[in-house]
C-alpha positions, 0 to 999 in steps of 0.5 A, spaced: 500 500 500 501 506 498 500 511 504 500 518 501 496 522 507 498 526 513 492 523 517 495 519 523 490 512 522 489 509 529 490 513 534 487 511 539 482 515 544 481 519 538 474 519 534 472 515 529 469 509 525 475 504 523 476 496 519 481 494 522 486 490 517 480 486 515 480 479 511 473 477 509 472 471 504 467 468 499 468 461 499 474 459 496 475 468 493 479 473 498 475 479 497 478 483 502 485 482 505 489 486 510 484 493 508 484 499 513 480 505 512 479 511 518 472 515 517 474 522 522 467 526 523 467 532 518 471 529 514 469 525 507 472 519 504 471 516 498 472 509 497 474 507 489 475 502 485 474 496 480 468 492 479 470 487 483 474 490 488 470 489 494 468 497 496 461 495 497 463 489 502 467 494 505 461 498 506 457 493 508 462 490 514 462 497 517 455 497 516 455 491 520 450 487 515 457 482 513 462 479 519 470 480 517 476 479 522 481 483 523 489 480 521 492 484 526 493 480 534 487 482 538 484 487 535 477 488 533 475 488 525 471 494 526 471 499 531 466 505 533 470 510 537 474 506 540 469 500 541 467 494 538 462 495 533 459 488 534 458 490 541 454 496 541 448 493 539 443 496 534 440 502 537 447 505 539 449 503 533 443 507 530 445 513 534 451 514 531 452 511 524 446 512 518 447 507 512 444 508 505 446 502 501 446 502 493 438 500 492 434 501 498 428 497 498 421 499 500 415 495 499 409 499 502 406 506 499 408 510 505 407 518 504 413 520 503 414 524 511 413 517 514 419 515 510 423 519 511 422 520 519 423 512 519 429 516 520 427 519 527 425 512 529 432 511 534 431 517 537 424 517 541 425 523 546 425 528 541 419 531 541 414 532 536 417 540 535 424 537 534 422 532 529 418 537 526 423 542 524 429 536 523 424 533 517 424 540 513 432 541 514 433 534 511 429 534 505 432 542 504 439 537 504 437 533 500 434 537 495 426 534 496 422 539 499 418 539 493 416 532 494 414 533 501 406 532 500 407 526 495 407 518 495 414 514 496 411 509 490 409 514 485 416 517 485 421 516 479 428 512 482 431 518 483 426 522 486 425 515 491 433 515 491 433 523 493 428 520 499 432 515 502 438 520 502 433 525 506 431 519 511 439 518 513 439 526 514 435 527 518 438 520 522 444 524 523 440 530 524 437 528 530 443 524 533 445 531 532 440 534 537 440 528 542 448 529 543 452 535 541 458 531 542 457 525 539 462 521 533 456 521 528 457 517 522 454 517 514 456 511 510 453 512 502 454 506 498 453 509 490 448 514 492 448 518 486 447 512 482 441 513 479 441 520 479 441 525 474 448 530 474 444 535 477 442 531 482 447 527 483 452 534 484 447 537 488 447 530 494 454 530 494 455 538 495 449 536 500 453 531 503 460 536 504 455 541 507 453 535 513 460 533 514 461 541 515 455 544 519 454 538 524 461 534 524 458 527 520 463 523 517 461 521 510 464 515 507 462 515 499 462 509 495 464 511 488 465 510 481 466 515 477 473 519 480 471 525 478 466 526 482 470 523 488 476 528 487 471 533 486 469 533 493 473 528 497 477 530 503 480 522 502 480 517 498 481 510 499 483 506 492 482 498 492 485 493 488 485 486 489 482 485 495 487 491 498 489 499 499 493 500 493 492 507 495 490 512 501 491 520 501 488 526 498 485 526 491 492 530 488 496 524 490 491 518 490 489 519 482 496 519 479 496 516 471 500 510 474 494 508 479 488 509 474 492 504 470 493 498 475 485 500 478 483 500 471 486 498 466 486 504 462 490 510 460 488 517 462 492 524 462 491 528 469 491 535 469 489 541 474 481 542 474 480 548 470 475 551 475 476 547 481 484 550 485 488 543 487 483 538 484 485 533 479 481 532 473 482 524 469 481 524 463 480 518 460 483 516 453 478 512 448 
């Protein structure tokens, strides 16, 4: 692996949702071998990497939907501020970590409100006011006040998709109230997949905004690199089944990377708009 960041991983007492030199395997397939990763609150960190590559296990782990082991000697795979994840229970977890996965599945015709205050649902004592309030500030975030009033089922994907994004604003909003000084964690497995660029641009700016106006971490998995350039403190590049790289956009997306991930040739230059981002551009 190549260590490009200044960021001191694994530290301890310090804040953060970490793996944990992970090993995880499909039958006789290795997906994951020896993968690190810190998520710090208000940072944002984009995971990269080929079809294949294991980004969205990685997710899954840290979601706590899949159990890996750790490579390293008495070590817990994955920890949460210092504990092990799989000890804190599911309500805890709840109150620190929001999840969107890559196809959020719904089989009711709920209104759209009570989608997304299934958000709220972890946080009882918080008044019907509070709710309230944080209800309107999630759909500001995710660019869906105008589908306030509609039905979840008679959205198009992108609006459902937008929807599910405002359910885990308002989880993370309202594990805000509850505790001013808590680690708060925002895990987005391919969140503007099904969304237009407009759309998709506007959720990622909004997941830049979260990460600065309450302290969440957010953790993207991505494919399109641009995207995560544009917008990512962080990015971890996997390639067979390990960190290939970990460090800022500027170090991380180099021709010769790209090449190993992707099997393609690409020239990077200095965005024309954007000061210290890298533009990729890939050959035909």
């Amino acid at each position: 692996m190549v260590e490009t960041s200044s960021v001191k991983e694994f530290q301890p007492n310090v804040k953060a949702l970490r793996a944990n030199s992970l090993r995880f395997e499909r039958g006789s397939r290795r997906v994951l071998d020896g993968v690190s990763l810190s998520l710090e609150p208000g940072v944002l960190v984009s995971v990269l990497g080929a079809n294949g590559a294991g980004k969205s296990t990685l997710m899954s782990i840290l979601a706590n939907e899949l159990e890996a082991e750790s490579l390293e000697p008495d070590t817990f795979a994955v920890t949460l501020d210092g504990e092990a994840l799989q000890a804190l229970g599911v309500l805890r977890q709840a109150r620190k970590r929001a999840v969107l996965p890559q196809m959020p599945s719904l089989g009711f015709d709920l209104a759209v409100r009570e989608v997304v205050e299934m958000g709220g649902y972890p946080f009882p004592h918080l008044d019907t006011g509070m709710l309230e309030s944080l209800y309107w500030r999630a759909l500001a975030y995710a660019n869906a006040v105008a589908l306030a009033d509609r039905r979840y089922a008679g959205l198009s994907g992108g609006e459902q998709q937008r929807v599910q994004f405002a359910r885990v604003v308002l989880q993370v909003l309202a594990a805000r109230a509850s505790d001013p000084q808590a680690g708060l964690y925002l895990l987005l497995d391919e969140p503007s997949a099904s969304l237009d660029p407009s759309a998709g641009r506007a959720l990622l700016a909004a997941t830049r905004q979260l990460a600065q106006d309450i302290g969440v971490g957010v953790l993207l998995v991505l494919h399109d690199v641009n995207l995560a350039a544009l917008w990512s403190d962080r990015i971890v590049l996997l390639h067979d089944g390990g960190v290939l790289a970990v460090g800022a956009p500027c170090d991380v997306l180099t021709p010769a990377a790209i090449k190993s991930v992707y099997d393609a040739d690409v020239q990077v230059i200095p965005h024309p708009v954007h000061t210290g981002t890298p533009l990729v551009v890939f050959s035909r």
